[in-house]
ZADO-300418 format. One record per residue (C-alpha): residue number from 1; residue in three letters; x, y, z. Coordinates in Angstrom, 3 decimals. Layout:
% residues N
R, NUM, ALA, X, Y, Z
...
***
This chain:
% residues 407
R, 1, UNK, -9.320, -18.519, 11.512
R, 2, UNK, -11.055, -14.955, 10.952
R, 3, UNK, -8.430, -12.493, 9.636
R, 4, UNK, -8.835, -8.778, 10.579
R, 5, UNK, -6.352, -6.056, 9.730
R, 6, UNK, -6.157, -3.112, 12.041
R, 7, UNK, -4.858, 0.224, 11.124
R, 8, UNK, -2.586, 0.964, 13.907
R, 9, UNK, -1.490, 4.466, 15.779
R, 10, UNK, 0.796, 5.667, 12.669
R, 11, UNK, -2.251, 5.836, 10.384
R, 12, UNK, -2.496, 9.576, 10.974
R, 13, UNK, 0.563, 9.761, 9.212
R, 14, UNK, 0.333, 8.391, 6.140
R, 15, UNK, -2.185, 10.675, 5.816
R, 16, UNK, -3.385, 11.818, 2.991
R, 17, UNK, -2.906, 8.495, 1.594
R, 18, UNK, -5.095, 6.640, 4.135
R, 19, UNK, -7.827, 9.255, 3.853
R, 20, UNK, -9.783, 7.350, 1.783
R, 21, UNK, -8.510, 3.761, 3.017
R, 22, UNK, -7.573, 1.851, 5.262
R, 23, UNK, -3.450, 1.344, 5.889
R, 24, UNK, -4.117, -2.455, 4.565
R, 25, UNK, -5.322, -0.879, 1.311
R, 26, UNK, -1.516, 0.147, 0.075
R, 27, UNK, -0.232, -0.881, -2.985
R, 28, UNK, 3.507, -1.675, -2.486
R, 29, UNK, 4.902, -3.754, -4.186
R, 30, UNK, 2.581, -5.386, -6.739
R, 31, UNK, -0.159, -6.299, -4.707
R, 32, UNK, -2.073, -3.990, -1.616
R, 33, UNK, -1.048, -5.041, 1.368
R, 34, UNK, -4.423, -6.880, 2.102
R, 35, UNK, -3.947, -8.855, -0.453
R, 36, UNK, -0.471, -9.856, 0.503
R, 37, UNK, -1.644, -11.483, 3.732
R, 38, UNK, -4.693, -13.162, 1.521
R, 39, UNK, -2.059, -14.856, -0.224
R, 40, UNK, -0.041, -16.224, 2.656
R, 41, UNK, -3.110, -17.137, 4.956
R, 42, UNK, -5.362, -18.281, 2.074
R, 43, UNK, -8.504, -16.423, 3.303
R, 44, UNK, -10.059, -12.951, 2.892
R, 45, UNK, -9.632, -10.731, 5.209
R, 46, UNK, -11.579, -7.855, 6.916
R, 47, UNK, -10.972, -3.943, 8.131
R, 48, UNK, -10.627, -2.363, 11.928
R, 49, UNK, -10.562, 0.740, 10.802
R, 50, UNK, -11.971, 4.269, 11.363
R, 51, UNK, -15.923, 4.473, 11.681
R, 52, UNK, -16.326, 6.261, 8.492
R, 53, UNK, -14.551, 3.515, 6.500
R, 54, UNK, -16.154, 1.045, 7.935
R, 55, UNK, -19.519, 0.775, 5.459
R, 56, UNK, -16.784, 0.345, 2.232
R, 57, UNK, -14.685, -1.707, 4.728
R, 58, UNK, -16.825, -3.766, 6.877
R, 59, UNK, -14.976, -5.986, 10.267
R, 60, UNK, -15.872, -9.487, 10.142
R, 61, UNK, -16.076, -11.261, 13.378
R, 62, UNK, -16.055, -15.042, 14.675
R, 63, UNK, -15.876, -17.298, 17.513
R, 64, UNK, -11.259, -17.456, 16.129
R, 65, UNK, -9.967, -14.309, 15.458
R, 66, UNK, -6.181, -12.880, 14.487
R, 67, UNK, -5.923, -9.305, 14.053
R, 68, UNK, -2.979, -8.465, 12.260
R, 69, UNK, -1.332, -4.714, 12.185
R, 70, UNK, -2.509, -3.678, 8.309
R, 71, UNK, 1.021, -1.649, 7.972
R, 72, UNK, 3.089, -4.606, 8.144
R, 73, UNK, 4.482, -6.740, 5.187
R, 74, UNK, 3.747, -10.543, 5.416
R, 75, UNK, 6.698, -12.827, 4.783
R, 76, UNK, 7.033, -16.722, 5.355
R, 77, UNK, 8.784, -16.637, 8.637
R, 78, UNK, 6.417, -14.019, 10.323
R, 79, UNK, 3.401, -15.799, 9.273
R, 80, UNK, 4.427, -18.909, 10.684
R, 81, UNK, 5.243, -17.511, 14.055
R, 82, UNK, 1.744, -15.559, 13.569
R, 83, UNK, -0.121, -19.175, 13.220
R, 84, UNK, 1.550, -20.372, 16.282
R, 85, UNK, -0.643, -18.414, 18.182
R, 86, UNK, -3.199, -19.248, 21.141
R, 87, UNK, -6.238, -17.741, 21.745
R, 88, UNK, -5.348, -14.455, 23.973
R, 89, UNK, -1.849, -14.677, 23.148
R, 90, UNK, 0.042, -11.836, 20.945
R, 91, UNK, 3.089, -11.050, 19.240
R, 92, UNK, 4.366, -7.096, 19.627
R, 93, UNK, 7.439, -5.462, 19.434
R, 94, UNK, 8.895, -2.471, 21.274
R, 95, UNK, 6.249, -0.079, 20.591
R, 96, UNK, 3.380, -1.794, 18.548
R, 97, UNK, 1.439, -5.167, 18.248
R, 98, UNK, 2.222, -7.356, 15.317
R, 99, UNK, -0.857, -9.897, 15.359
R, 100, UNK, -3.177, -10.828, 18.443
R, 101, UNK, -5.615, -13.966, 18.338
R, 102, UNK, -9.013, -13.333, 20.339
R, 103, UNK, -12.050, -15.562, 21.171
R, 104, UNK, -15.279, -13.897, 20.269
R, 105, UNK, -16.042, -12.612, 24.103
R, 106, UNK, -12.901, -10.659, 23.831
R, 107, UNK, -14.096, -9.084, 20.861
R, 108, UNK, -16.134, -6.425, 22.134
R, 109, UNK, -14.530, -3.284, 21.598
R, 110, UNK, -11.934, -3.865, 19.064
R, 111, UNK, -10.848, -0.138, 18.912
R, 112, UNK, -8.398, -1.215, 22.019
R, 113, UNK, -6.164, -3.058, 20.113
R, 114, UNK, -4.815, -0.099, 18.180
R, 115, UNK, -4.367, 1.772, 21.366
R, 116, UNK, -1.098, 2.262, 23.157
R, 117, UNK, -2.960, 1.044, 26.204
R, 118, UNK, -2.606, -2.419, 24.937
R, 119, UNK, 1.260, -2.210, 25.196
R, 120, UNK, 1.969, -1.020, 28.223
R, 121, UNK, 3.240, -3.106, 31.206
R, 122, UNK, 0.569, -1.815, 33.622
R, 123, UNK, -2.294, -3.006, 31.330
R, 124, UNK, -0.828, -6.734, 30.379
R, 125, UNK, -0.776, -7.335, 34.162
R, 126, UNK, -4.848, -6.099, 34.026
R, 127, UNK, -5.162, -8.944, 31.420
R, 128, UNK, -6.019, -12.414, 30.653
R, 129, UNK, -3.390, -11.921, 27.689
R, 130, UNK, -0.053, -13.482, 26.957
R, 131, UNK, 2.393, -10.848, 24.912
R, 132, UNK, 5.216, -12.598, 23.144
R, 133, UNK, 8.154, -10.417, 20.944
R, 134, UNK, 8.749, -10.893, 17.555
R, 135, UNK, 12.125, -11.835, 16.505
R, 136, UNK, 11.078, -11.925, 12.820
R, 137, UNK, 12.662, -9.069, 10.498
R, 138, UNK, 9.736, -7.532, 8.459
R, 139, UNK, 9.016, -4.580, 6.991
R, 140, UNK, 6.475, -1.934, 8.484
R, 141, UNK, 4.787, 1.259, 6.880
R, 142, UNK, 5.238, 4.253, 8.976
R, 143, UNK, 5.629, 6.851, 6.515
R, 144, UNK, 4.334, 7.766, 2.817
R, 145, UNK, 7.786, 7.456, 1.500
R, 146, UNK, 8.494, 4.312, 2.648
R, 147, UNK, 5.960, 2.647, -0.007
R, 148, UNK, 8.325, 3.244, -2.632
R, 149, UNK, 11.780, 2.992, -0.320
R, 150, UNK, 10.778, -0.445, 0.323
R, 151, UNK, 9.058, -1.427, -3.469
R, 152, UNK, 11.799, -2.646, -4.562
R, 153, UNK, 11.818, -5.515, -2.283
R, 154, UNK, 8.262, -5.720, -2.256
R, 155, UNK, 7.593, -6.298, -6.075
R, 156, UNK, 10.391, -9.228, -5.634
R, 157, UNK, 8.336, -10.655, -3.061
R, 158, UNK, 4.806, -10.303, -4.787
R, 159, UNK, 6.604, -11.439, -7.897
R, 160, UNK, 7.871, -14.977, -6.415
R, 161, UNK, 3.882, -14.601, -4.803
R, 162, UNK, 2.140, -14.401, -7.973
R, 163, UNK, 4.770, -16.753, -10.691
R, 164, UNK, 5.675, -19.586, -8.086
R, 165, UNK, 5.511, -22.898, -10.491
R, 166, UNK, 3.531, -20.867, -13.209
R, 167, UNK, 4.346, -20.277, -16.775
R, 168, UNK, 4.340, -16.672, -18.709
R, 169, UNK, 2.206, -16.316, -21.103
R, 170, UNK, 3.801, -15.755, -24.368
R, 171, UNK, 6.273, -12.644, -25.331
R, 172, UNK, 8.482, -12.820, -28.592
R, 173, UNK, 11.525, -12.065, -28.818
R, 174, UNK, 11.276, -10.860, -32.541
R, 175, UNK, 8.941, -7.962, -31.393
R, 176, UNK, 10.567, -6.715, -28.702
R, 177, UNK, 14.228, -6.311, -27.359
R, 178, UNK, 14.012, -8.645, -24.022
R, 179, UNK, 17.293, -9.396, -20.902
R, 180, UNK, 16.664, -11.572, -18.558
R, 181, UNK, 13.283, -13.142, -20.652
R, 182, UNK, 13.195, -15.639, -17.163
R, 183, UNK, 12.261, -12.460, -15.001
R, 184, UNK, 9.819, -11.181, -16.973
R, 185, UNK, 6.364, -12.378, -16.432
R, 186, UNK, 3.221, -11.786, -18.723
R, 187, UNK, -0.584, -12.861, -17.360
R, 188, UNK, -2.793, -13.984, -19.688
R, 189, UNK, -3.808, -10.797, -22.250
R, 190, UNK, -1.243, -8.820, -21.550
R, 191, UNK, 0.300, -7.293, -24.714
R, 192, UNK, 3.805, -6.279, -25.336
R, 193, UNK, 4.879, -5.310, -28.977
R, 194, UNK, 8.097, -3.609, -29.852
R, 195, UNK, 8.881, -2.469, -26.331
R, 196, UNK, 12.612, -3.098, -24.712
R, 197, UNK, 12.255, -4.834, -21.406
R, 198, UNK, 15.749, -5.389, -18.606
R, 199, UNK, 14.857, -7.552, -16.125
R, 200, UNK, 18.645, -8.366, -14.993
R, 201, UNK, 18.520, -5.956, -12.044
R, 202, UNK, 14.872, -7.312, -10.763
R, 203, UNK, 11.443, -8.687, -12.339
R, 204, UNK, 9.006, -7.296, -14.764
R, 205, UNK, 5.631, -7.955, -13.885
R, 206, UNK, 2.578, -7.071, -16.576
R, 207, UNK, -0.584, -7.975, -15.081
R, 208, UNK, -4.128, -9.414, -16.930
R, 209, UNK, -5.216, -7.329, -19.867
R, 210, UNK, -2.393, -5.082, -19.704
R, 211, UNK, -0.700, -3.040, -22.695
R, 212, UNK, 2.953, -2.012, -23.243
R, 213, UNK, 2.832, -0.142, -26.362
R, 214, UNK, 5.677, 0.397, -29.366
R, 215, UNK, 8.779, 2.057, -28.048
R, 216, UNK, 8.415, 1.810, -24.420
R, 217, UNK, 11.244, 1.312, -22.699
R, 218, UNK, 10.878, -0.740, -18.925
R, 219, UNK, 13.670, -1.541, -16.689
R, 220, UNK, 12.808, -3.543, -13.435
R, 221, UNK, 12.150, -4.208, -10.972
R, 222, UNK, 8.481, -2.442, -12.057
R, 223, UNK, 5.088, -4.276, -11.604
R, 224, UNK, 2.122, -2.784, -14.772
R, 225, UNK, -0.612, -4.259, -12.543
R, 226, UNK, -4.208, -5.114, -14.790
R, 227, UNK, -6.044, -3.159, -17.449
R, 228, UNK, -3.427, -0.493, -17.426
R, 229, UNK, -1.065, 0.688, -20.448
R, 230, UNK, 2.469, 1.801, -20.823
R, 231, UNK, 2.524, 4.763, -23.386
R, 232, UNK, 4.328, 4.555, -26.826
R, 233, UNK, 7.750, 5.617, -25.884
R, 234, UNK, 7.971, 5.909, -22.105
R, 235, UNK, 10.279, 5.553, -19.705
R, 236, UNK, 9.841, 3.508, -16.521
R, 237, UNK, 12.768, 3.010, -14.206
R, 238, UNK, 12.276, 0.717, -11.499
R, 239, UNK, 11.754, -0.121, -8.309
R, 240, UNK, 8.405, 1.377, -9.696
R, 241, UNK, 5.006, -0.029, -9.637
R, 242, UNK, 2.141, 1.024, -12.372
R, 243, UNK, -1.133, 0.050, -10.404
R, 244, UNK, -4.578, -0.856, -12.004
R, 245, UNK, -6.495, 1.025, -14.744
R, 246, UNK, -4.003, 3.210, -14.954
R, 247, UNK, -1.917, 4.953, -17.974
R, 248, UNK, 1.711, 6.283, -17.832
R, 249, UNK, 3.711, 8.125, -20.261
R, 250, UNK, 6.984, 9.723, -19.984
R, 251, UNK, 9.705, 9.005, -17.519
R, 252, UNK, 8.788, 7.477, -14.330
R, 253, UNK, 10.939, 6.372, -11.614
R, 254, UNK, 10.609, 4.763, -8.362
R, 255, UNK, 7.835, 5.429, -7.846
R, 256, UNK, 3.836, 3.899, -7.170
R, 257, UNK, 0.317, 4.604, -8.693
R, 258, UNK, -2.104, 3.086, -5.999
R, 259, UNK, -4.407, 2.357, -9.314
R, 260, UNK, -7.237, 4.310, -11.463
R, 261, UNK, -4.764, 6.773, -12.152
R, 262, UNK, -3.541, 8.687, -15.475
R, 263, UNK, -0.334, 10.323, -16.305
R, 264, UNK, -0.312, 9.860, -19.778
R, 265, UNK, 1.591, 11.908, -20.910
R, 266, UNK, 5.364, 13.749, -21.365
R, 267, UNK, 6.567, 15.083, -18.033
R, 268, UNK, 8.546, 13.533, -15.012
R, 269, UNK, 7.670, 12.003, -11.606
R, 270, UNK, 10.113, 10.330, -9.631
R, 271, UNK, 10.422, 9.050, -5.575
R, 272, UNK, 6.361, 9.939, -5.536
R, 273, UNK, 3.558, 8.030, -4.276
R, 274, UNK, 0.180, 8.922, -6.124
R, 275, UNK, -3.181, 7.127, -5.193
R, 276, UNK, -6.424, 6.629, -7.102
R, 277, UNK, -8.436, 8.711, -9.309
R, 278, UNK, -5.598, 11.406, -10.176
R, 279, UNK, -4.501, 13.129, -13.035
R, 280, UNK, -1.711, 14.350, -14.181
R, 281, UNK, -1.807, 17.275, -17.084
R, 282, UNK, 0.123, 16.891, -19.745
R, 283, UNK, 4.179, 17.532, -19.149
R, 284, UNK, 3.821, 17.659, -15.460
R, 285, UNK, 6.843, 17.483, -13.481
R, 286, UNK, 8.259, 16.522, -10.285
R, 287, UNK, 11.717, 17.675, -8.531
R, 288, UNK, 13.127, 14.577, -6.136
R, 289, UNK, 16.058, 15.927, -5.165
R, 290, UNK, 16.984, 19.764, -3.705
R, 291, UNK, 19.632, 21.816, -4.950
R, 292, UNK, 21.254, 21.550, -2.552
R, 293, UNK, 21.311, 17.966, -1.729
R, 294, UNK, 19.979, 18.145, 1.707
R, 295, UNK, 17.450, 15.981, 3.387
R, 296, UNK, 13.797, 16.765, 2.475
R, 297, UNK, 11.350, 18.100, 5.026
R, 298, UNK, 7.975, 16.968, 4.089
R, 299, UNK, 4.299, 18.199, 5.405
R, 300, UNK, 3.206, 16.042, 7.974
R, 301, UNK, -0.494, 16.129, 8.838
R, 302, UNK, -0.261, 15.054, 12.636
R, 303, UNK, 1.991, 17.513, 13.853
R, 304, UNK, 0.772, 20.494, 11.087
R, 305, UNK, 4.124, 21.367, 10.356
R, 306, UNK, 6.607, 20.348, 7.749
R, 307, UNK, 9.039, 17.520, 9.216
R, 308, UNK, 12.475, 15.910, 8.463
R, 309, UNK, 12.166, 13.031, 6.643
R, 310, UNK, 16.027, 11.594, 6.412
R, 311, UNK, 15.472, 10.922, 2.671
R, 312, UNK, 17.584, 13.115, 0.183
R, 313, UNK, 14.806, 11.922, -2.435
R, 314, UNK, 11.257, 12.604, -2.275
R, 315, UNK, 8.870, 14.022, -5.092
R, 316, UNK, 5.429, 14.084, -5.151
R, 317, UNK, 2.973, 12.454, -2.256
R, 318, UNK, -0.261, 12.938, -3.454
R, 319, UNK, -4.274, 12.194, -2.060
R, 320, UNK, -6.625, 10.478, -4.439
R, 321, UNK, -9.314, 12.462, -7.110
R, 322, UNK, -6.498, 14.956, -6.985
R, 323, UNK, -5.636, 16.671, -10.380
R, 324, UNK, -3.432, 19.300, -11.630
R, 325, UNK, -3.364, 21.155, -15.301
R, 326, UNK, -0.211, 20.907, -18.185
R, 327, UNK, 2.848, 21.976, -17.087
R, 328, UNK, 2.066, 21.932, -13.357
R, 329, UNK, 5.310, 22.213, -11.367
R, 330, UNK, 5.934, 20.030, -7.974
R, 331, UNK, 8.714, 21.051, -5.831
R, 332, UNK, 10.836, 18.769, -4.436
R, 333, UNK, 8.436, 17.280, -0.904
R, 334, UNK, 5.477, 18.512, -2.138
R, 335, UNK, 2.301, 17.248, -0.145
R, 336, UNK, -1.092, 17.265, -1.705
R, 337, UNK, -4.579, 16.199, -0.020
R, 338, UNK, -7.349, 15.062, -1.372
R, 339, UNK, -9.447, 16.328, -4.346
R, 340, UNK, -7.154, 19.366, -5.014
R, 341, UNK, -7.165, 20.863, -8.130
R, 342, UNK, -4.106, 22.981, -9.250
R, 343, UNK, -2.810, 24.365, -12.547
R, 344, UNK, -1.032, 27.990, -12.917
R, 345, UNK, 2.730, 29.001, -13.375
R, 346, UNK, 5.302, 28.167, -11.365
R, 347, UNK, 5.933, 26.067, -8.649
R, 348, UNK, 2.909, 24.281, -7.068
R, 349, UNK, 3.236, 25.011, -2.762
R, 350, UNK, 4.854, 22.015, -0.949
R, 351, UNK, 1.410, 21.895, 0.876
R, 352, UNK, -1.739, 21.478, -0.841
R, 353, UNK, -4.432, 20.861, 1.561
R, 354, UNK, -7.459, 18.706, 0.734
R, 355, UNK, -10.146, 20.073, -1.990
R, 356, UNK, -8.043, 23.175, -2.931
R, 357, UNK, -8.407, 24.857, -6.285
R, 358, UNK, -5.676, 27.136, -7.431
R, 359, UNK, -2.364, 27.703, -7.620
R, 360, UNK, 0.668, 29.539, -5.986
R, 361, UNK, -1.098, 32.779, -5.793
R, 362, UNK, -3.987, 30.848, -3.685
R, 363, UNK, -6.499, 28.486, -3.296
R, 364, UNK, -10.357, 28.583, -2.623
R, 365, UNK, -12.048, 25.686, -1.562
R, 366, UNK, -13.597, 23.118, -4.248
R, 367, UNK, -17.115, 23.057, -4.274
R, 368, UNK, -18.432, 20.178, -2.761
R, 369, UNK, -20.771, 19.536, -5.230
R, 370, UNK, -18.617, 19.562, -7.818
R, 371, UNK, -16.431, 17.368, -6.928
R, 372, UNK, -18.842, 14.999, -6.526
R, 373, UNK, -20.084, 15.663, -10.253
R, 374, UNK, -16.268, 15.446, -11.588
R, 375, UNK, -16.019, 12.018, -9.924
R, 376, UNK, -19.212, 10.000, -11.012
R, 377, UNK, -18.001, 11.028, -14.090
R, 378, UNK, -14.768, 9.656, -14.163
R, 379, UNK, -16.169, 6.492, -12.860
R, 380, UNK, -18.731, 5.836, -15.021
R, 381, UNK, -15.379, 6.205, -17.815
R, 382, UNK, -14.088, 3.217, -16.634
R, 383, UNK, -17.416, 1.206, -16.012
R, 384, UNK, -18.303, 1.606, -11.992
R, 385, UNK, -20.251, 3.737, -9.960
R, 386, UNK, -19.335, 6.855, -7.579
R, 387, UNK, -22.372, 5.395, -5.218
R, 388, UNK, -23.673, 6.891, -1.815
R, 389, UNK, -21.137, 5.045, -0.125
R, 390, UNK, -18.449, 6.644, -2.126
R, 391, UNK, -19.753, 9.989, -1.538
R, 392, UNK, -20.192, 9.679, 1.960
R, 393, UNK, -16.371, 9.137, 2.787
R, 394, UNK, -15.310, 11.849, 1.313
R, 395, UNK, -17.879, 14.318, 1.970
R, 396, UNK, -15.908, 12.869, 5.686
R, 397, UNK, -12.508, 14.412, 4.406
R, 398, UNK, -14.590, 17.566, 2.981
R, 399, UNK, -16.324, 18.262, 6.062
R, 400, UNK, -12.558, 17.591, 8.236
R, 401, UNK, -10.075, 19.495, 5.649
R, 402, UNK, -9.332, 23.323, 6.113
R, 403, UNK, -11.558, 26.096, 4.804
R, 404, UNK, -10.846, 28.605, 2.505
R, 405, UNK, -12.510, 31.381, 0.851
R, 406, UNK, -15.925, 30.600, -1.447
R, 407, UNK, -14.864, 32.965, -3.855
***
């Protein structure tokens, strides 16, 4: 069967996190949720998403297809009900479709299956198609924060994925200081020297070609996916995942790096979610939790306002090429959109829209141009390419993000 994952109506607001991808293309947990349902339905999968995705994310069609909501977490039981499926048949719940298997003639204009149209009672009667609820408990992302409320269940998962009836490669315990050694699983290159590793309250996870350096100090559950490095000395506090090509130092807690991502150095971020091709000046810090204990209110693209959130801790949700000087302040549920670029005093805003460059006094609007310049540079630092397909999705979130000022 041909596996398609759809981003469904709450794309908008995971925004700005799905401005450059589509929902499938989270990392939770260890691996993106894409490659979750790879996994469990052995075979690659392919994108319904927005048009100007689509050339970096292509659909792939056949004569058997299931198209499975790309926000939802796969699990064993949900799969299986998933595979049960006949052609034309689907499994929803209340308010949105889990999976839905279609021959090739109904594949025609895909875009309905996201729509609400597709749910309600009036259309199913206007259809050859047979809706069935799902019973099965799984987790669903609706919200940025929920990518690191639900990691820590999500890197056990991945975990159990990824070790199942394999063996670690090798980590001594002379070198480093090591509980719960049967949790903690190295892939082949992955160095650890003089590092102290607890895995007794959840896994430890270091990916291919992956470096924890002297002093670091790791306590799980926390996933350091490939090719990225643990600083001499930090401080990672789990549920927290370290995605690819990426470098962390300091104290980090519960929180995820999508991947291609440096914050290398002293400074704090905790409860944030921070995508690809960021980075973090030196002693930059996050607040997680108010003063005053309440619940956080947190920018919300959608509805252009700033919304409760029920969570009494949330940091730092921030876009990818984003970047931000030494000793940048984040309040506590601060929002930033793509490409910004802030440094200055003080506390950053708790909105930063999308290619902003300032501070708290103000922001003008990153040149365009420039942008592009700072980012086929930092590609070509880590060996790839900032092609024309690159530069055409987000000159689609520079053309859609708000104006400001030249100069």
């Amino acid at each position: 069967m041909n596996i398609v994952l759809f981003d469904d109506s709450r794309r908008d607001y995971l925004l700005p996190l799905t401005y450059m991808r589509p929902i499938s293309e989270i990392r939770v947990g260890i691996l993106t949720i894409r490659e979750k349902w790879e996994h469990y339905m052995n075979t690659q999968a392919s994108f319904l998403t927005e048009p100007y995705l689509s050339k970096k994310f292509p659909i792939r069609k056949s004569d058997d297809n299931i198209l499975i909501n790309g926000s939802i977490l796969p699990n064993s039981e949900l799969v299986k009900s998933i595979k049960k499926l006949e052609p034309r048949q689907a499994l929803v719940v209340d308010n949105y479709i889990v999976a839905i298997r279609m021959l090739a003639e109904d594949v025609v204009n895909l875009q309905d299956v996201s729509s609400e149209e597709v749910k309600r009672a009036d259309h199913r009667e206007k259809t050859d198609f047979t809706y069935f609820t799902c019973n099965v408990e799984h987790l669903k992302i609706n919200h940025p924060w929920q990518i690191f409320k639900y990691n820590d269940k999500a890197i056990a998962d991945d975990f159990h994925l990824l070790t199942y009836k394999r063996k670690s490669a090798r980590i001594s315990r002379v070198d480093n200081t090591l509980f719960q050694k049967k949790n903690i699983f190295l892939e082949p290159g992955a160095k650890v020297n003089g590092a102290f590793i607890n895995a007794e309250k959840g896994p430890v996870y270091i990916g291919k070609e992956a470096e924890v350096m002297e002093g670091a100090m790791i306590r799980g559950p926390v996933a350091v996916c490939n090719n990225s490095k643990i600083k001499m000395g930090a401080k990672i506090y789990g549920p927290a995942t370290i995605g690819p090509h990426s470098k962390v130092g300091g104290e980090f807690e519960e929180s995820v790096i999508f991947g291609y991502t440096n914050k290398a150095h002293e400074g704090f971020i905790g409860h944030s979610v921070i995508a690809e091709w960021c980075n973090l000046g030196a002693d930059t810090n996050t607040s997680n939790l108010k003063n005053t204990y309440q619940q956080v209110r947190l920018y919300s693209y959608p509805q252009g306002s700033f919304v409760q959130t029920g969570e009494q801790f949330i940091g730092l949700i921030m876009g990818d090429h984003s970047k931000c000087g030494i000793n940048t302040m984040f309040n506590t549920g601060t929002v930033v959109g793509v490409n910004a670029n802030m440094f200055g005093e003080g506390f950053q805003r708790n909105y930063v829209p999308s290619f902003a460059w300032g501070g708290k006094s103000g922001y003008k609007q990153y040149l365009f141009e420039k942008a592009v310049e700072v980012a086929k540079a930092v590609y070509k630092r880590r060996g790839k390419t900032f092609d024309e397909t690159e530069q055409e999705i987000l000159k689609n979130v520079f053309d859609n993000s708000e104006k400001f000022p030249s100069r």
